[in-house]
N, C-alpha and C positions, 0 to 999 in steps of 0.2 A: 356862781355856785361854789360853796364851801369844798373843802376836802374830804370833812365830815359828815356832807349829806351827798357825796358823789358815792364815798363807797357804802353808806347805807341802800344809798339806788342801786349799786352794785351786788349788794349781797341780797335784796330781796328778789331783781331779776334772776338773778342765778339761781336761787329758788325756785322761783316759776316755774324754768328753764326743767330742771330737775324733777320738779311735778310734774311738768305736761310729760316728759319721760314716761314716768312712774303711769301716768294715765293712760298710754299706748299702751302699755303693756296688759291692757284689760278690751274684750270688745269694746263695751258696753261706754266706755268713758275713753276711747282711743280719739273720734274724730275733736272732741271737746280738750285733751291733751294736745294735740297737732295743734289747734289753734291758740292753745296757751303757751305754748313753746315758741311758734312764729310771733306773736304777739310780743312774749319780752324781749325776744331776738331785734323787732324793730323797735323795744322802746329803747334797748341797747344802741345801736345805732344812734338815733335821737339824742338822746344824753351825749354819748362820745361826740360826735360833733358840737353838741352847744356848749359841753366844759372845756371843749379846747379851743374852741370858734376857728374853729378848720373851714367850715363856709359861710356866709352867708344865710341867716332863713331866706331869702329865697331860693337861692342856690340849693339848700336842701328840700324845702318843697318842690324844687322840677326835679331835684335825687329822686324822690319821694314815687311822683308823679310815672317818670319814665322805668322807675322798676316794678310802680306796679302793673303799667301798660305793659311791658314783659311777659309780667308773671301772669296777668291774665292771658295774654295770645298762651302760652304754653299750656297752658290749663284748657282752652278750647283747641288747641292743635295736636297735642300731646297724647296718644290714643294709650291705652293700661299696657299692650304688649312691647310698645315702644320706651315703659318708664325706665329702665334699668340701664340703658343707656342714657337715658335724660339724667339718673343721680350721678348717674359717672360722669357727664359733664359739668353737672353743679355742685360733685368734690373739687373737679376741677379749675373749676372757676374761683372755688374757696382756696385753694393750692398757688394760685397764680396769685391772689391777692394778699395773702399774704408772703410771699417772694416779693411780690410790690412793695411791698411796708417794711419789708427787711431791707432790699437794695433799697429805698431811702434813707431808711437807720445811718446803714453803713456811710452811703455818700455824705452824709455828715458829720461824720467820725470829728474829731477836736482834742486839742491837749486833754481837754477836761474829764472827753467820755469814757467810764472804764473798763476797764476788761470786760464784766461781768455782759456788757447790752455790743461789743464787738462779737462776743461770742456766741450769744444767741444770736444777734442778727444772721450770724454766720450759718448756722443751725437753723433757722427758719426759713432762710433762702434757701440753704439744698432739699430741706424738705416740702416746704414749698412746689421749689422746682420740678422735681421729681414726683408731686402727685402730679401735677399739670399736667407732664407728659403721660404717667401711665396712665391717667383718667385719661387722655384725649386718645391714648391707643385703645382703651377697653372699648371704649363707649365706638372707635371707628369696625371694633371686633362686632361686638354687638350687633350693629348698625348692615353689618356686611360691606360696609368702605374695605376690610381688612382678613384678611383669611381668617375663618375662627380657628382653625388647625394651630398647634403649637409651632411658630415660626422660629427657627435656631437657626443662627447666624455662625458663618466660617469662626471657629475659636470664640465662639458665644458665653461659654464660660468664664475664660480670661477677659473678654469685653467686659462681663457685668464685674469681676472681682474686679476689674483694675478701675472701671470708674467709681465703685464704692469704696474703694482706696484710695483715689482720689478730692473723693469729698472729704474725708477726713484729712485729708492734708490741707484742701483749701481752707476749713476751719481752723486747724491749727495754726497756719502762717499768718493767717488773719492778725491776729495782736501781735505776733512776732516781725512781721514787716508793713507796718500801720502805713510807711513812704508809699505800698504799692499798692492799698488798701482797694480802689478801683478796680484794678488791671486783675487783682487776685480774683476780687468778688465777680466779672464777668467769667473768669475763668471758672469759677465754681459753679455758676451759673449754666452753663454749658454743660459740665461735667456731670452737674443732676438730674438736665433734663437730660440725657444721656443716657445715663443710669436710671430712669423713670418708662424710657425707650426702651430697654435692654431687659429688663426684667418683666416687664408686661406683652412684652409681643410674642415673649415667649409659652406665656399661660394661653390654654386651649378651653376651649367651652366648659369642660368638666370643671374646671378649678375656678372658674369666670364669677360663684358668687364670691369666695373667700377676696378675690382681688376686688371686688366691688368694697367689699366690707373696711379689708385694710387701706383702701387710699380712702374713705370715709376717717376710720382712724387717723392717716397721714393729715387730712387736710385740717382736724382738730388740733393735732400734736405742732402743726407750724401756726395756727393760730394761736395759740395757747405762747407758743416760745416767742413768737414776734409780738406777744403782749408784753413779755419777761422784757425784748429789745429795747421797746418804747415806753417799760414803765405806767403801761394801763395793766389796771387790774382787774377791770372787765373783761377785758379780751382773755386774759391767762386763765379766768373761771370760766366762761364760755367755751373758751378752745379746751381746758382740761377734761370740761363734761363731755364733748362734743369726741374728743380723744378716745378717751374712758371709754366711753359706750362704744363707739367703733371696734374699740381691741376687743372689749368684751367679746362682741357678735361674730369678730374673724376664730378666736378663740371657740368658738362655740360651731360652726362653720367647718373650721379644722377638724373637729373632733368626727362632726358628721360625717366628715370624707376620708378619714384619716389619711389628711396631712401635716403634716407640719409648717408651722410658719416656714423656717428655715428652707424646708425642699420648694416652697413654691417662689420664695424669690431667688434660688440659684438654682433653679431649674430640673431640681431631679424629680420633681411632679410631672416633667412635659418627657419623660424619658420613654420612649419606644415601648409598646408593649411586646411581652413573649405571647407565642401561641399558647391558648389557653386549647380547649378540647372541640375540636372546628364545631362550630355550629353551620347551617346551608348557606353560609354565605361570609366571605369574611375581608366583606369591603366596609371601611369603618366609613358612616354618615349620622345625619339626625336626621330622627323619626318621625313620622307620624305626616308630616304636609310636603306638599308641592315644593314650598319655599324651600322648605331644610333639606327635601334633600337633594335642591339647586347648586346648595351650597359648597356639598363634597362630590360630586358626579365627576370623577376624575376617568373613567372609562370612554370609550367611543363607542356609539351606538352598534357597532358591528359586535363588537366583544361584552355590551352588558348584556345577562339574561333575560327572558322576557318575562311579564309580569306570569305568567303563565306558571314559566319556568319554576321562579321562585316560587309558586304555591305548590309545596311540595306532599307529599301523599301521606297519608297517615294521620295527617292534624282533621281534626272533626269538621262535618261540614256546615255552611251558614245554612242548612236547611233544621237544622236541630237544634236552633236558636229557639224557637219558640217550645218544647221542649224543656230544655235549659230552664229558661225563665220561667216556666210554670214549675219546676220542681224545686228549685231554690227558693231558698227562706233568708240566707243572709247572704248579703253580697255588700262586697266592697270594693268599689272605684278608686283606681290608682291613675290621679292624671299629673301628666309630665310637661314637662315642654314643646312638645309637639302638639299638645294641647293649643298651648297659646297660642303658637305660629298660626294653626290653622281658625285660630279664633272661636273652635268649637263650644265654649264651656255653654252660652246659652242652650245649646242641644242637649247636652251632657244633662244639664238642670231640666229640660223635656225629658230623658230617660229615667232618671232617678224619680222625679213625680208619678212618670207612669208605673214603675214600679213599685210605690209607695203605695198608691191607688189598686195595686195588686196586693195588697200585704204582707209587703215583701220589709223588711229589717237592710234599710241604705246607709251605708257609712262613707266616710272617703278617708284612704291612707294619705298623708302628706309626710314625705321625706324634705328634712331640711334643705337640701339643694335641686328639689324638683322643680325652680322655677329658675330666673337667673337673674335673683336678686332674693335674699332672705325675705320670706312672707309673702313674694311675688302672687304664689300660688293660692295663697287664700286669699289674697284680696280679689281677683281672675273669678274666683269661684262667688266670692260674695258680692263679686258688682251685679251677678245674675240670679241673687238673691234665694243661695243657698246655705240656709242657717248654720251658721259658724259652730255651734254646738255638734256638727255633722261632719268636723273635721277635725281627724283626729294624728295626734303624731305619731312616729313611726315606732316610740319606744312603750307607747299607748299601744298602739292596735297590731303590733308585729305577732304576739302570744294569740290572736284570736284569728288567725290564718287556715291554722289547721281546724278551725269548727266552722269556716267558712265555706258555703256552696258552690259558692261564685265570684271569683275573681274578674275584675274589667280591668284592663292597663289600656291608656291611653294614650301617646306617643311617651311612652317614659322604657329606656332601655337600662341605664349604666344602674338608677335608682332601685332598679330589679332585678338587677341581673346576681343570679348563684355563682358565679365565676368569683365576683370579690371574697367567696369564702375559703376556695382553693387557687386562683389562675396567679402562684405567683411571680413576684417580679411586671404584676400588668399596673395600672397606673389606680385600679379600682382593690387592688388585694388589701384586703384587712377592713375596706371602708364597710360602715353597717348601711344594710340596704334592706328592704320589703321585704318579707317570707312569703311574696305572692307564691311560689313553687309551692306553697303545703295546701293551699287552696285545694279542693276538691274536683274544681273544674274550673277553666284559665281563659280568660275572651281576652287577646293581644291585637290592640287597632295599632298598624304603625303605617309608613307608608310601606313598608319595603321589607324582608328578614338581613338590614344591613345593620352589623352592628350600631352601639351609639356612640358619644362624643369619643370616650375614651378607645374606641378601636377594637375592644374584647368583645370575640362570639359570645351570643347569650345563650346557656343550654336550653332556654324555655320556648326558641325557636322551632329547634329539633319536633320531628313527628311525636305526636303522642294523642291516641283517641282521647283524651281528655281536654288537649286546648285547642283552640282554636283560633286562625289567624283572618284576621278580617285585614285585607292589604289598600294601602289608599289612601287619598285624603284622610284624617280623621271625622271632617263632616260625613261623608260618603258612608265610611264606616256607621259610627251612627246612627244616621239617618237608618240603615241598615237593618240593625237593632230596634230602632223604633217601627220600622213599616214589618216586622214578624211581630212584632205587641199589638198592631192595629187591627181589630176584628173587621169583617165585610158586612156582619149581621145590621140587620137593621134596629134592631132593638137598640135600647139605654141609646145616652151620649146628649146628639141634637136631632131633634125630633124636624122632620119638616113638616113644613105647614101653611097654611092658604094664604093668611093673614084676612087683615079686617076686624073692625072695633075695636073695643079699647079695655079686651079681656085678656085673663092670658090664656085664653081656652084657643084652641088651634079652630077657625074656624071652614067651612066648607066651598070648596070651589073647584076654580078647571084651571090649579096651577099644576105642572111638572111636577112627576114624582125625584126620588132622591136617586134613581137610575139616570136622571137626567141630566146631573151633575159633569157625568164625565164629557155628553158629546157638546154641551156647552163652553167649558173650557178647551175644547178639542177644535170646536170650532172658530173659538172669539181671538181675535189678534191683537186686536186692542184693550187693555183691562185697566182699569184705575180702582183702585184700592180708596174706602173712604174708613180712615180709622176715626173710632169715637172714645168718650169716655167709658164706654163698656169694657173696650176693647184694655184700658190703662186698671181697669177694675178686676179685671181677670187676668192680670200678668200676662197677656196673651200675646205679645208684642215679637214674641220667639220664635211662634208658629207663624205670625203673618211673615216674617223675616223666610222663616223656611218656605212655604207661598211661592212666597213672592222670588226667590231664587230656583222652588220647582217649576213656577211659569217659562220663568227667560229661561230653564233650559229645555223649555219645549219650543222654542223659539218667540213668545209674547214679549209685547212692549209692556209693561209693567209699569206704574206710574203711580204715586200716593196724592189724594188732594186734600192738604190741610186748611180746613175753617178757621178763623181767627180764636174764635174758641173751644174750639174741638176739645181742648182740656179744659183742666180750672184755674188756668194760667197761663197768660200770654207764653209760648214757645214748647208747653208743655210736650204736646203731641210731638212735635220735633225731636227734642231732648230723647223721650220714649223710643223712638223709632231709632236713631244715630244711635243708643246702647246698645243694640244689638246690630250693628253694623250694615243699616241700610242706608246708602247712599246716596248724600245731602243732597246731591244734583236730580236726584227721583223724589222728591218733595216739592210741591207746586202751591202755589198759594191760590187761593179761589179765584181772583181775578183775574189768573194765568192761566188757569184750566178751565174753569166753566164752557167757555166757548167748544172746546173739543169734547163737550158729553154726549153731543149729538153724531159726533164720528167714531162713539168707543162700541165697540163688541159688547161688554161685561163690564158694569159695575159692582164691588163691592162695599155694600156697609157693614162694619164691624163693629156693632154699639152702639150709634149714632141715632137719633133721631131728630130734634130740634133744629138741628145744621144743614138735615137734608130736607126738610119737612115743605112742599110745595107750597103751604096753606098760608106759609109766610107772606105770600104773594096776593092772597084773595080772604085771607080771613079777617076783616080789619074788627076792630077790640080785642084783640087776642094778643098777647103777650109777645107774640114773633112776627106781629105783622109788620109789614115795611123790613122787617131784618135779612139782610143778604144770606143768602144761603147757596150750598152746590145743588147744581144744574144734575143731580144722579137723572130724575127720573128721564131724562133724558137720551139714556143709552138704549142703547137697543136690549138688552137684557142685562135683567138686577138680580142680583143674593144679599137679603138681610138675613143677617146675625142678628138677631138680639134676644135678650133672656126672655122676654114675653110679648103679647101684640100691645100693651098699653102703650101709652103716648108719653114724651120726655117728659124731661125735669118743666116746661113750661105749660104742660095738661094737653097741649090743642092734639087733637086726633090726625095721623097724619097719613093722608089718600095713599101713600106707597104702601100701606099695609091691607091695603085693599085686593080683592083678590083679581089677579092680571095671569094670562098664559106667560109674560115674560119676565115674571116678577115672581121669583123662588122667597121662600120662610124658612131659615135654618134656627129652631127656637133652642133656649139654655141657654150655657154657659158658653162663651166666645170659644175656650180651650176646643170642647167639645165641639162646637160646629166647625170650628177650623179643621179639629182631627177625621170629621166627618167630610169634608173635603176633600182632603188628602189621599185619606185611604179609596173616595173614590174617581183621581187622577190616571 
């Protein structure tokens, strides 16, 4: 390969590269960007190895091979709440690899090499260096390997100044003592993972996206300069863009939180707060789950308040939720981080429907650092297939707070909090945050009234008949909210019904009325869950998820049996059910469960017909004869879900719809029969 046609490959990847950019930054053309980016990123790769014959084609095809065996396990292991520390380790892994490619540079130093690729190499080794280490600190912060609190170290100030004085020495003596050229670059080496240590362990959860962001920037900026060392020109366009965009977004990052680059890598970002105007509680932790607030419980059980305690008098009660919601017209959801931990947002996307279905005006505030990781928070919200149009920024939706009825905050403190407008000297004063306070009426799910990351009382904890604090998980909470929307009536929804024939008319018999709902579930121990393609038809995969977690906390074994085609694609049903985080090891495949139908309490079908259909067995010229199917009728008592009594996608009429004393008709829509459930548990 010519010189001529490398950097033409060069300049049009880099393009690419640049488009697929440009394409994220749109919904609509983001995932088709992402793949046009990764795409020239590995034709780059490709090329660089065969213009320089660094390996092998085979040696690059098992390169090939084992990154992308990698990159799939992560992609199937890798759950949405966990990504933000998975980028901070794949900055860091960019960070480490190019220190790789600089300490080579260097180790080959010669009469010949000149200043110009000593001195970069010099510069991309510490930079390098130094993302390694603060990506491998963020990502163990993250991760909870590592206290998320702002960690300072005895003379932690002088530690970071003298090893960032340091590196600049190591660069400069670099070409001035080429004899000790080794001995210098380990010692730089050292010195910036060091200083990568020093500077990161000291950032706390609040500041946690902008350090994401800037060792994203680092890990471009030493790619880009160990291009300069080695004289490719790929790498130096790749790393610049890669660069670029990083500074851009910590840039953008900063502003949100008013920080400054500068305070957050010497520390005056992680500085003490002052008492700002006590709000009930003024133990700083994070909000809203179990986990977060595992993570700061520095109290002993004798000296923390009881949950009791903290629900302090004057805030409105969860009885005037329903209420509430009937009299508001606009409302907007502010979800934070507590969100994530507690994995609520499928719920969250259940409340906003129901209120939609009310005619109610749903919006969602999104603050730039309300996840932990730029965009964190929309994607969280869009894997649960809440239209991106319905999420608005902070600088967008702040002005329509005060024509707002109804405020919901969902583990989000610091992002809310009115203190950053007055408390100063606290570590949030100046940063621009939500106007949830102008709201007309304020619904606050957190776990706890303990402050957030940054440590500052929030004044919106304080009594006031207008908000109200829902304390707890944030599922719990929730959930909360949704069972005061769920009417008892029997009217609308899912109609129950006798079944039989292959009408959708409900027709006559001696099944269970819908009162009977509850001492069924009351009674049964055993329950297997049959989802179908009804059930993927009606997005209803949130409700079974809720189900099936209010079962096991009544004490049921709970259990899903997946047909081979239960979707319209091998593994489909699975995929469905794991989005909403149920429990791969509660997924059985027919051949593993059939035999226990006959020891279950309660079957449900949710959409399914053809899968469960007996007729399979006995109807021979029929389209499902001979086809394996689950063993439902088998249980000692059934509930079909499905939108009407016709027969599946294959016509045959199927005997479970036939009218049984043990065999309940929940008819309509999946959502609906499942809410019809619910409500009567």
């Amino acid at each position: 390969m010519t010189d001529t046609v490398y950097y033409i490959i060069c300049g049009v990847l880099s393009i690419g590269v640049l488009l697929g950019i440009n394409m994220m930054s749109k919904v609509k053309s983001a995932v088709k960007g992402n793949r046009l980016s990764a795409l020239c990123m590995l034709a780059a790769v490709c090329v660089t190895l065969y213009k320089y014959q660094i390996f092998s084609a085979g040696m690059m095809w098992a390169g090939l091979a084992i990154g992308a065996a990698i990159g799939i396990y992560l992609t199937i292991k890798v759950e949405m709440i966990t990504m933000p520390q998975t980028v901070a380790l794949l900055n860091g892994l960019g960070g480490a690899a190019s220190a790789v490619a600089a300490l080579l540079t260097l180790a080959a130093v010669n009469a010949e090499t000149g200043i110009f690729a000593v001195i970069t190499g010099g510069i991309a080794l510490a930079v390098g260096a130094l993302t390694f280490s603060g990506s491998l600190i963020a990502a163990g912060k993250l991760h909870k390997l590592l206290p998320q609190k702002p960690t300072v170290l005895p003379a932690h100030q002088a530690l970071t100044t003298i090893s960032f004085l340091g590196m600049l020495v190591f660069i400069v003596l670099l070409p001035i003592k080429p004899e000790l050229m080794m001995s210098i670059s380990v010692a730089g080496l050292v010195i910036s993972i060091l200083f990568g240590i020093f500077f990161a362990i000291r950032v706390g959860g609040a500041d946690m996206p902008i350090t994401i962001s800037l060792l994203n920037s680092t890990s471009g900026v030493a790619a880009s300069i160990a291009g300069m060392a080695i004289g490719d020109i790929l790498l130096v366009s790749v790393g610049g863009i890669v660069g670029a965009s990083g500074l851009l977004l910590t840039q953008i990052m900063c502003r949100a939180m008013n920080r400054s680059l500068a305070s957050i890598l010497f520390s005056k970002a992680a500085s003490p707060a002052k008492s700002a105007k006590p709000a009930l509680s003024a133990q700083p932790s994070e909000p809203a789950s179990k986990e977060a607030a595992e993570k700061q419980n520095t109290q002993s059980a004798e000296t923390k308040p009881s949950q009791n305690e903290l629900t302090a008098t004057g805030h409105a009660d969860k009885s005037q939720l329903p209420s509430w919601f009937s009299d508001a017209k606009e409302i907007i959801f502010i979800p934070g981080y507590g969100m994530a931990l507690s994995q609520a947002q499928g719920l969250v996307k259940q409340l906003a429907d129901k209120l939609e279905s009310m005619g109610k005006n749903v919006r969602f505030a999104i603050h730039p650092v309300a996840g932990r990781m730029p965009g964190h928070m929309n994607v969280l919200l869009c894997e649960v297939d809440i239209p991106y149009d319905k999420l608005y920024e902070m600088e967008t939706i702040n002005p329509d707070f005060d024509k707002t009825d109804l405020a919901i905050i969902i583990g989000a403190s610091d992002v809310v909090n009115p203190a950053a407008n007055t408390a100063e000297g606290t570590p949030i004063y100046g940063m621009p945050v939500l106007a949830a306070e102008k709201a007309k009426k304020l619904i606050i799910c957190n776990f706890d009234l303990q402050p957030g990351y940054a440590g500052v009382p929030n004044p919106l904890y304080e009594p006031n008949p207008n908000t109200m604090m829902l304390l707890g998980d944030a599922k719990d909470s929730i959930n909360t909210m949704l069972d005061s929307l769920r009417t008892k009536s029997a009217s609308g929804g899912a109609s129950v019904s006798t079944g039989g024939g292959n009408t959708g008319e409900a027709a006559s018999g001696n099944q269970p009325a819908e009162a009977q709902i509850g001492p069924w579930f009351s009674e049964a121990k055993e329950i297997i869950v049959i989802p179908g393609y009804g059930m993927a038809l009606s997005q209803a995969q949130g409700l079974v998820k809720q189900l099936a977690d209010k079962l096991e906390s009544m004490g049921k074994n709970v259990r899903f049996a997946i047909h081979p085609v239960a979707g319209r694609m091998p593994g489909h049903m699975n995929v469905l059910l794991c989005e909403v985080d149920i429990p791969y090891d509660k997924l059985y495949e027919m051949e593993t469960i059939n035999p226990d139908f006959d020891k279950t309490d309660l079957a449900i079908i949710i959409g399914a017909s053809d899968v469960v259909n007996p007729a399979a067995n006995t109807a021979e010229g029929t389209p499902i004869y001979g086809m394996p199917v689950l063993a439902a009728e088998k249980a000692k008592k059934l509930i079909i879900c499905n939108f009407d009594l016709q027969p599946g996608y294959a016509g045959v009429p199927n005997p479970l719809y036939e009218p049984n004393p043990n065999t309940m008709m929940l008819l309509g829509d999946a959502k609906d029969s499942l809410n019809k459930i619910l409500e009567n548990l």
